[in-house]
C-alpha positions, 0 to 999 in steps of 0.5 A: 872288780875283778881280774878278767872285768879289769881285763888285767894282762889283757886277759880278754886278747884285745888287739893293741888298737883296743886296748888303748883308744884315743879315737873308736873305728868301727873294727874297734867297736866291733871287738870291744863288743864282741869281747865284752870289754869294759872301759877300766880308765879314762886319761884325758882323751885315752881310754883303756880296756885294760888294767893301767898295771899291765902297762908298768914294765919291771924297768918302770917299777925301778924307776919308781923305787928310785924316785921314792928312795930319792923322795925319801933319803934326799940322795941321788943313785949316783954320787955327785949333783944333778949334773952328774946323773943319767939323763933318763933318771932326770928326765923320769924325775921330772915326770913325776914331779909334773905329775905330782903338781897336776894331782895336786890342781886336781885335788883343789 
């Protein structure tokens, strides 16, 4: 799939109301229409005319890096315990271990 079928960096110009659909207007029909935008994923009820990748911002990469650094060395960034770290990176840790046990359900 290519870069401008995927619509990577919203290369096609959508409006954010296209992009990211929960729910189809009429105006947002339109436009997908009108743009040849296909659907690139669907989560749940969320359905992107957009690559996934264009939404991970340089802060969430970090983040990222950080749990895997955390996965695979088994120490936190900061010294200390759980208590002792910045809420946003437990709160973004406990996110991913969600997300974690629900690919797993998936997969069985």
């Amino acid at each position: 799939m290519d870069r401008r079928k995927r619509n990577c960096a919203n290369l096609l110009s959508l409006t954010e109301e296209a992009r990211a659909v929960e729910g189809y207007t009429e105006e947002v029909v339109e436009e997908l229409e009108k743009k040849g935008a296909e659907k690139v994923l669907v989560l749940e009820g969320l359905r992107l005319y957009e690559c996934p990748v264009s939404y991970i911002t340089e802060d969430t990469w970090e983040i990222v890096q950080m749990i895997r650094l955390l996965e695979h060395t088994g120490r936190l960034p900061l010294s200390g315990g759980w208590a002792d770290q910045p809420y946003w990176f437990v709160e973004a840790y406990g996110i991913y271990l969600e997300e974690c046990e629900r690919w797993q359900r998936i997969e069985q």
